[in-house]
C-alpha positions in Angstrom: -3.0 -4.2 -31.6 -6.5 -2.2 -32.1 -8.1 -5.3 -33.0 -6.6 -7.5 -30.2 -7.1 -4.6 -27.8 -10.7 -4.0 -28.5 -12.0 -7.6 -28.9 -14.8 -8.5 -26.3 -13.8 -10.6 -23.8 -15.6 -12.9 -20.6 -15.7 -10.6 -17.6 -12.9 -11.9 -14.8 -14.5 -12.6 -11.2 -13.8 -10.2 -8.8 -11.4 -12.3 -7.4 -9.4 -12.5 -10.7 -10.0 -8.8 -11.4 -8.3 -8.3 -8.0 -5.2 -10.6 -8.8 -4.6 -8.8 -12.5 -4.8 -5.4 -11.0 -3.1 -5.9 -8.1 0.2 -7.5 -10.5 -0.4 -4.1 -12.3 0.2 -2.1 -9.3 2.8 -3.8 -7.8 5.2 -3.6 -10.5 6.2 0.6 -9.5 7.7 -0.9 -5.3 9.0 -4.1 -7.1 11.0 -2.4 -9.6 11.9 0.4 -7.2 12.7 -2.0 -4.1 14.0 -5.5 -4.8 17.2 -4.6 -6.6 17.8 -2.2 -3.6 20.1 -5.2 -1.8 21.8 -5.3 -5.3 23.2 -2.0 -5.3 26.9 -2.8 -3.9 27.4 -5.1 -6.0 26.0 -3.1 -9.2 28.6 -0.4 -8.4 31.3 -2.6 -8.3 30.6 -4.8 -11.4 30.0 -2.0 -13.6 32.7 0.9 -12.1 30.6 3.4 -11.1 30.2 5.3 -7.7 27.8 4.6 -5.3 26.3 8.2 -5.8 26.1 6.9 -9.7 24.3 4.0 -9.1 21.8 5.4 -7.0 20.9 7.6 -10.0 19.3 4.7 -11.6 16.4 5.1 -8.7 16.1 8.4 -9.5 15.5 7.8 -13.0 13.1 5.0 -12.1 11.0 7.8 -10.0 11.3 10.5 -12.8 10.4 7.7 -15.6 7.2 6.9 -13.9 6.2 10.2 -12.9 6.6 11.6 -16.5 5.1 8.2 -17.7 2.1 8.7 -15.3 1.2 11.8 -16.3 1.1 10.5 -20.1 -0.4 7.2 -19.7 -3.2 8.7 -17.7 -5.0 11.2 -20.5 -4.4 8.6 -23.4 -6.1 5.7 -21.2 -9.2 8.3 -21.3 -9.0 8.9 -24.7 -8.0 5.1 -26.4 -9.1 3.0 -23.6 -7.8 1.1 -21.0 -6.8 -1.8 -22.7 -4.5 -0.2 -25.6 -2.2 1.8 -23.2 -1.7 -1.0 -20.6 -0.8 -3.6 -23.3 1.9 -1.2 -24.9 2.8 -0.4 -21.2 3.7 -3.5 -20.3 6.1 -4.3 -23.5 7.3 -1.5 -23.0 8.0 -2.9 -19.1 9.5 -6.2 -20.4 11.6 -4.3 -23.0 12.9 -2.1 -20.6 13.9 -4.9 -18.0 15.6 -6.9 -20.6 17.7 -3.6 -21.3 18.6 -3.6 -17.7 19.5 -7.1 -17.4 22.3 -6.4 -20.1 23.3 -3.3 -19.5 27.2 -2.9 -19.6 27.8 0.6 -18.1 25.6 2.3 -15.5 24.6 5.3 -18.0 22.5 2.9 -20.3 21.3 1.0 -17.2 20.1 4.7 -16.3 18.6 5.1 -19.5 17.4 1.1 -19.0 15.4 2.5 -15.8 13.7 5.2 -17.4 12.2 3.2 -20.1 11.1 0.4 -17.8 9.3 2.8 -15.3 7.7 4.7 -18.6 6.2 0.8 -19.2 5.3 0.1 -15.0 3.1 3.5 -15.4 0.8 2.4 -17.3 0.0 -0.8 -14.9 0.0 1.9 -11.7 -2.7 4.3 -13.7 -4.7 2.1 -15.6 -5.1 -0.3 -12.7 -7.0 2.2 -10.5 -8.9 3.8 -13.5 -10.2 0.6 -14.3 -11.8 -0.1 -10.7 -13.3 3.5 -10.7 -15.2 2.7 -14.6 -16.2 -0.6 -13.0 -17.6 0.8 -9.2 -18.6 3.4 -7.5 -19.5 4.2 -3.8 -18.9 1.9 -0.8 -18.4 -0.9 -4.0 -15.2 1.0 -5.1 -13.7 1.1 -1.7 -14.4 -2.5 -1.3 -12.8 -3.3 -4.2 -9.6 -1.3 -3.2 -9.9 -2.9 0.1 -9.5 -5.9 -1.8 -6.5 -5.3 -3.6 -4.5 -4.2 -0.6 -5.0 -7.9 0.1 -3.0 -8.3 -2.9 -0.6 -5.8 -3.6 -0.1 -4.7 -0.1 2.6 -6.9 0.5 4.5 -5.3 -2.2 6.6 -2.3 -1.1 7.4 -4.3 2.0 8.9 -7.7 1.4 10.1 -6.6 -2.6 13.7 -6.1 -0.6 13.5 -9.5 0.8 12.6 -11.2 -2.5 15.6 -9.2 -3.7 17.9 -10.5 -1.0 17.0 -14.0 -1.8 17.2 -14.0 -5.2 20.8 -12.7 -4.5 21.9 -15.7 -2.6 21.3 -18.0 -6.4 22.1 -15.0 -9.2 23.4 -11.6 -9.9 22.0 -8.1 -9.8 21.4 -8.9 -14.0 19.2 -12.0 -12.5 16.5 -9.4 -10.3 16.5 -7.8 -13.7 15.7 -11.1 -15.3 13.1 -12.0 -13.1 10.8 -8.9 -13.2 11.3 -9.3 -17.3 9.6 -12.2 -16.8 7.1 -11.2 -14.2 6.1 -8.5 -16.8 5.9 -10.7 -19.8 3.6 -13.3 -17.7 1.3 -10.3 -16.8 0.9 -9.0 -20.4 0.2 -12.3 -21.3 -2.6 -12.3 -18.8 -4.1 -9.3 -19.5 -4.3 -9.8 -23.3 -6.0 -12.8 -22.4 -8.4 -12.2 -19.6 -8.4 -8.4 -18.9 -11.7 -7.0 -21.1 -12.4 -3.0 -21.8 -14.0 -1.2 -19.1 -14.2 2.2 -20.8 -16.6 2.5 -23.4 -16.5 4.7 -26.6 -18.9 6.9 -25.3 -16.9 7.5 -22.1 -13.8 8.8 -23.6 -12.1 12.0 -24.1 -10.5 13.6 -27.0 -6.3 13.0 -26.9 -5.6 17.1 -27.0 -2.5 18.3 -24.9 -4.0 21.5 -24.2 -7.4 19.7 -22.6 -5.1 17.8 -20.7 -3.0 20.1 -18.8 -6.2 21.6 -18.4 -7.7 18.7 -16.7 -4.3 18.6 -14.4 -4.6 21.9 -13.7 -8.4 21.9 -12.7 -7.4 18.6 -10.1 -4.8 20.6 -8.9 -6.7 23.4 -7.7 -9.6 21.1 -6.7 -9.6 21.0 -3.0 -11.3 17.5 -2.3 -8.9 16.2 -5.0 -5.8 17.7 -3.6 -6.6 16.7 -0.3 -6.9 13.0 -0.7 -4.1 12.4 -2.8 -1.7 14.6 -1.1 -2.8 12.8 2.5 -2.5 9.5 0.6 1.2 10.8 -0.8 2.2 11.1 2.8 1.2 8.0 3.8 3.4 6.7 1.1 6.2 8.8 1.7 5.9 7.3 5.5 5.7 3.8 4.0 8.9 4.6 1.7 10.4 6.0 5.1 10.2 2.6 6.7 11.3 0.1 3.4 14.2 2.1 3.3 15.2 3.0 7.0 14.2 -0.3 8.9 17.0 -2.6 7.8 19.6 -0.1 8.7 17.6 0.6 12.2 16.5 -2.5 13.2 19.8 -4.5 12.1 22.5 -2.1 12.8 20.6 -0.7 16.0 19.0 -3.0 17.3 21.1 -6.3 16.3 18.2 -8.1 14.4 19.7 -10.8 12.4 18.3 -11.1 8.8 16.1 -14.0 9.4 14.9 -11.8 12.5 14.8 -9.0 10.5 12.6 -10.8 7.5 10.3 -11.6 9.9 9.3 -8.4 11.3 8.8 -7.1 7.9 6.5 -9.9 6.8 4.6 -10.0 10.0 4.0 -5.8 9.1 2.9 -6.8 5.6 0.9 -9.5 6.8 -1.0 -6.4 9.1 -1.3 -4.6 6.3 -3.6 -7.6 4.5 -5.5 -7.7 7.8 -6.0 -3.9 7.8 -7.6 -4.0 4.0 -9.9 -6.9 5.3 -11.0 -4.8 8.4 -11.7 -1.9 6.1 -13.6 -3.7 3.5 -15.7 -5.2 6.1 -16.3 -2.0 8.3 -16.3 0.5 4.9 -20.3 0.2 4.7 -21.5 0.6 8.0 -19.4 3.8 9.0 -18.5 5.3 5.4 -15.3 6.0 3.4 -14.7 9.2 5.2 -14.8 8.0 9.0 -12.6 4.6 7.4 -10.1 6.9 6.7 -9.8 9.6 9.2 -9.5 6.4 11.9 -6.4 5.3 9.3 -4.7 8.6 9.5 -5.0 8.9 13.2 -4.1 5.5 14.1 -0.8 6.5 11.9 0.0 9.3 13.2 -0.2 8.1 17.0 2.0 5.2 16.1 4.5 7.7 14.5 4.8 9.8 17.3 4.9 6.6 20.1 8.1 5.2 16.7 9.6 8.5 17.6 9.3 8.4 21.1 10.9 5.1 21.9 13.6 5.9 19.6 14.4 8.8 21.6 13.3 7.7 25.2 14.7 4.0 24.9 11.8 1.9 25.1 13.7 -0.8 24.1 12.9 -3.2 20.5 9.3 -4.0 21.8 8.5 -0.8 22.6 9.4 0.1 18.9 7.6 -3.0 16.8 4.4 -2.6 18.6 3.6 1.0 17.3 5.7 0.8 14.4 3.1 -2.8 13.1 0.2 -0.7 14.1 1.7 2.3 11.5 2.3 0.1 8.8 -1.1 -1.5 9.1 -2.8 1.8 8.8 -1.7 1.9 5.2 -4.4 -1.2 4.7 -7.0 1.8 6.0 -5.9 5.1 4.2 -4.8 4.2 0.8 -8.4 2.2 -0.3 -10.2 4.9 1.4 -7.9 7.9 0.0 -8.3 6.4 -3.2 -11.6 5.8 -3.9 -12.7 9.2 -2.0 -10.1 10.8 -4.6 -11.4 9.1 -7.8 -15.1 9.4 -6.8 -16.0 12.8 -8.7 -13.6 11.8 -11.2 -15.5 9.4 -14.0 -14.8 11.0 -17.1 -11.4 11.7 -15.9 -10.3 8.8 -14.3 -6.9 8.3 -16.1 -5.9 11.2 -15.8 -6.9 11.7 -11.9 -5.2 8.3 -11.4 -1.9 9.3 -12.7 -1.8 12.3 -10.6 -2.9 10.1 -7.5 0.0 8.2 -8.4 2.6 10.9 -9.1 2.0 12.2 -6.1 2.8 9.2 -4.0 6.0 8.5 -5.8 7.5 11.8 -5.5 6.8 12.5 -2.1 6.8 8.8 -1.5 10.6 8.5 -3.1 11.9 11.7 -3.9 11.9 13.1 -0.4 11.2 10.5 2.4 13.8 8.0 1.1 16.8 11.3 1.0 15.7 12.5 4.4 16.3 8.8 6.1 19.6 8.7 4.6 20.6 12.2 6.3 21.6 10.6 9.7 23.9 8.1 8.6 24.4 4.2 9.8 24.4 3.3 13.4 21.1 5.5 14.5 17.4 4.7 14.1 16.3 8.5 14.6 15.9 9.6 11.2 13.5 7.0 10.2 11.5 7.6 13.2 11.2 11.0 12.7 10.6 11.0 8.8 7.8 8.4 9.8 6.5 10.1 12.1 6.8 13.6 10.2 4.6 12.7 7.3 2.1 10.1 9.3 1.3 13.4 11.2 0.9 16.1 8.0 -0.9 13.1 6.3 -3.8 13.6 9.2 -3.0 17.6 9.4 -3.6 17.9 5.5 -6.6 15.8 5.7 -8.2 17.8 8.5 -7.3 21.2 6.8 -8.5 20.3 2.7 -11.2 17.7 3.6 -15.0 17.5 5.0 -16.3 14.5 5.9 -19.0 13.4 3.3 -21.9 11.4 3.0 -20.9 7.4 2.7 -20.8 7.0 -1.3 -22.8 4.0 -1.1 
């Protein structure tokens, strides 16, 4: 594995680099989201409650927050390459599990394992931008793989739903095996090092608490990731309150229903190109403060038509403009993040990404669920809640700064 992990290899094009790393990063709302449309019949195939099964999402979320945090110092201290290649077996192994699981405790167990192994895609993906760019370059970069991964958290329920129509829950299972087998594949072949000897950090526990603790306290840091979290948790409020609203509310059929979400991924992609085109001439900072703002004025006009009964178009309209805001804040709440953060990029990374995932799925995802079926309100308020602190935190914990470039 050292020698394989080290060797030298050719340098992907950018376009290449984009497509490994945005696989990487797309494996944490494709393992979390297309088996969601599975869960009925998981509880009924293997006996266990609906309150049971729903565990194995928790689990995901714990497994990848606990996996985050680890992947992210080791990745300083061994390398990028070493980590991600164990990572994704580990991924692969962890699906298989999942796939054959006969009760729901070892598909719990199953679920913790393989969202130990998508971690180390999620961290080392963005580390390995920030060793390979800085400035305006990194944000473009980011921009870039929106245009890739973007699409991820929003249609991985529909992929799910159609892969029901041919298999079984065990088949979703199957297929992200596969996916994650494919990947590691490509990465042993194509992805080189991008963080020399020289670059790395000793692999003590004690000097990496330390480094969590001094990102925790540092208010640029903080500020960027937590506004970034938000944003997710918003996103997450949307993947898993729109089916219910817009279907059981609004009598979308599912064909209706699968358009609307792809045409909101699709303004996601066309958000990423706006940013990366825009990004140099009015810097990171401005990029993303026009991001927050655009989602928290669609939030509140979400909320409002819920409320004031504007009717189904007077809910898309804002509610495409708030998703495609995510295509502004996350490249810009990233790279601004990771930009004092070069000889701690792992680690950085993996709090960037913790972040996101527990506020993302560990309290916008509950708080939808609260108002039960036949009423849009609660996702239009959760929305609408965190689009809003997103831009209050932002305002509060950050100055605008020079463009990076």
């Amino acid at each position: 594995m050292s020698t394989t992990a080290e060797r030298p290899l050719v340098a992907p094009t950018v376009f290449k680099l984009a497509l490994v790393l945005g696989g990487l990063t797309a494996f944490g709302p494709l393992s979390i989201d297309m088996y969601l449309p599975a869960m009925p019949q998981m509880a009924g195939e293997l006996h266990a409650a609906d309150a049971t099964v729903q565990l194995t999402l928790t689990s995901f979320i714990v497994g990848l927050a606990a996996g985050q945090l680890l992947v992210g110092p080791l990745s300083d201290a061994l390398g990028r390459r070493r980590p991600l290649l164990v990572g994704l077996a580990l991924y692969v192994v962890g699906s298989v599990l999942c796939a054959i699981s006969p009760t729901s405790g070892v598909l719990i167990g199953a679920r913790a394992v393989q969202a130990a192994g998508a971690a180390a895609g999620l961290v080392i993906a963005r580390a390995v931008v920030r060793d390979r760019y800085s400035g305006v370059e990194m944000t473009r970069f980011f921009s870039t793989l929106m245009l890739v991964n973007g699409l991820a958290p929003v249609l991985a329920p529909v992929i799910g739903a159609q892969l029901l129509t041919f298999t079984s829950w065990r088949g979703v299972f199957v297929t992200l095996a596969v996916l994650g087998s494919a990947l590691l594949a490509v990465v042993a072949l194509v992805l080189p090092e991008s963080l020399p000897a020289d670059r790395r950090t000793p692999a003590r526990p004690a000097a990496a608490l330390r480094t969590y603790a001094r990102l925790l306290t540092e208010r640029t840091f903080i500020g960027y990731a937590l506004a970034s979290g938000l944003m997710f948790a918003s996103l997450f409020a949307y993947v898993s309150g729109s089916s219910f609203a817009l279907q059981g509310v609004y009598d979308l059929s599912p064909q209706q229903f699968s358009l609307v979400f792809g045409l909101n991924g699709i303004g996601i992609i066309l958000a990423g190109a706006v940013n990366r085109r825009l990004v140099g001439r009015f810097g990171e900072h401005a990029m993303l403060r026009s991001g927050l703002l655009l989602a928290a004025v669609s939030g509140l006009l979400v909320l409002a038509a819920v409320l004031f009964g504007f009717g189904l178009i007077g809910l898309l309209v804002p509610l495409f403009f708030l998703v495609s805001s995510f295509g502004l804040v996350m490249p810009n709440a990233s790279s601004l993040a990771l930009a004092d953060q070069a000889r701690a990029a792992g680690s950085a990374s993996a709090l960037l990404g913790v972040l996101q995932f527990l506020i993302g799925g560990g309290l916008a995802t509950p708080l939808v669920g609260l108002g039960g079926p036949g009423t849009a309100l609660p996702m239009a308020a959760v929305v609408a809640g965190f689009s809003a602190l997103a831009l209050l935190v932002s305002l509060v914990l950050n100055r605008p700064r020079p463009a990076l470039g």
